[in-house]
Structure formats: structure tokens, C-alpha cells
N, C-alpha and C positions, 0 to 999 in steps of 0.2 A: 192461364185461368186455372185456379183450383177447384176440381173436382171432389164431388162427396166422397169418392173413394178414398183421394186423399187424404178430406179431412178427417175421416174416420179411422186411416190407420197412423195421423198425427197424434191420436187422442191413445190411441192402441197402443202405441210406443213408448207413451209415458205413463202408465200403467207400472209397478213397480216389479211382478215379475214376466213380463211382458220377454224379456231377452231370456233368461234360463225355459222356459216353456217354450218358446220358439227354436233355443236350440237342443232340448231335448225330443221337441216332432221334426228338426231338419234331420235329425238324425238317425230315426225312424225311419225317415224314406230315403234317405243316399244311397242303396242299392239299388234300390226300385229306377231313382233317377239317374243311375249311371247306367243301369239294364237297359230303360227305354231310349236314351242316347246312344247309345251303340248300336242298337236294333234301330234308331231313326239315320244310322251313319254317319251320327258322328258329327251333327251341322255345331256351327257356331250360334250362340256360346255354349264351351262346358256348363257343364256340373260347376257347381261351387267348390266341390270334395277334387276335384282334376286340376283347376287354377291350383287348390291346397300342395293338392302331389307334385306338381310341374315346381313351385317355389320350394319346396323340402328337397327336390330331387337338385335342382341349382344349387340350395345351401350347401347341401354334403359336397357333390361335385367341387363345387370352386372354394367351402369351408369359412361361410358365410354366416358372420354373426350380427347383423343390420339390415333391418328391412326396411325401405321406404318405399312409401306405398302414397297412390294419389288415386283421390276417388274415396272415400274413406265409407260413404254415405251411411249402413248402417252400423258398419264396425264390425262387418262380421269375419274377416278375413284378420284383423285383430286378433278377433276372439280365437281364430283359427291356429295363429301363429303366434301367442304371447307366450308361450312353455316354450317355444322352438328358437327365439331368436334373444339375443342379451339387450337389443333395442329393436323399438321399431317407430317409426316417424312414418307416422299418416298427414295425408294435406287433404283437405276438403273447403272447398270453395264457398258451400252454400253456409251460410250463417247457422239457420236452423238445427242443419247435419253436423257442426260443428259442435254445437252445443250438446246434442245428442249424445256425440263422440265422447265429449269431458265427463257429464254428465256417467253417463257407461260406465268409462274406465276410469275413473277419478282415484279408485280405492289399488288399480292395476300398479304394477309396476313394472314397468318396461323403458 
């Protein structure tokens, strides 16, 4: 069942700068939410910024220039890694998030 919350951050997302304002306030708080995860010990899941470090820290280690990535939904791990990686192949299942995805990155190139 789809939820008004839902539908309202359906409509939110395709708003045209809806992605650069959301990543310039996640960015805003990535201290604050890596502070309050460690002070909470650390449950699952990280931070979004920790998934980021844990995949930078694997590329150098094993000198990795290809991400594939599943789960894609709002692209933000994309956006995270397109400067770091020479490719990256995201899969997403849902239709919708798919379209999102293209939509997004159309102009990217990776």
C-alpha cells in the first residue's frame, strides 16, 4: 500500500533541484550523524558517509576501478562514487527507482 508519505516524496524527487539540495543538507549533517552513531555504539545500519568509507577503503586496498552496486534506489551511493570509480553498474529492481536512476544520471558519465 502506498502511503501519503510516500506519495509526497514521489512528487519531491522530481522536483528539478530536489537531488543537489538534498546533497548539500546530507552534508550538513554527516558529522552530527556519524557523532550520534558512535555515541549510539555503532548499531546497524551506518551512516551513509561509512558504507562510502568502507567501499574507498576496498578500492585502494585491492585497486579497484568498477563498482557494481545493487539496490541503486535513490542513487545516492552513485552520487557518492562517480569521481572515484572509471565505471559503476548499479541494478535496481523497482521500475520507478529505475527511472529515477536514468533520469539522475543521464548527463553522468560513468
Amino acid at each position: 500500500m502506498i502511503t501519503l508519505k510516500d506519495r509526497i516524496n514521489k512528487v519531491l524527487i522530481s522536483v528539478p533541484l530536489y537531488f543537489p539540495i538534498r546533497n548539500l543538507l546530507s552534508g550538513l549533517l554527516t558529522k552530527k550523524k556519524v557523532m550520534d552513531w558512535e555515541q549510539a555504539g555503532k548499531p546497524f545500519p551506518p551512516p551513509h558517509i561509512i558504507k562510502q568509507k568502507v567501499l574507498l577503503d576496498y578500492s585502494k586496498v585491492y585497486n579497484l576501478r568498477i563498482l557494481v552496486e545493487t539496490g541503486t534506489y535513490l542513487g545516492d551511493m552513485i552520487e557518492a562514487m562517480k569521481s572515484k570509480f572509471d565505471r559503476i553498474y548499479s541494478i535496481e529492481i523497482d521500475k520507478d527507482l529505475f527511472a529515477l536512476a536514468n533520469k539522475r544520471f543521464k548527463h553522468a558519465k560513468m
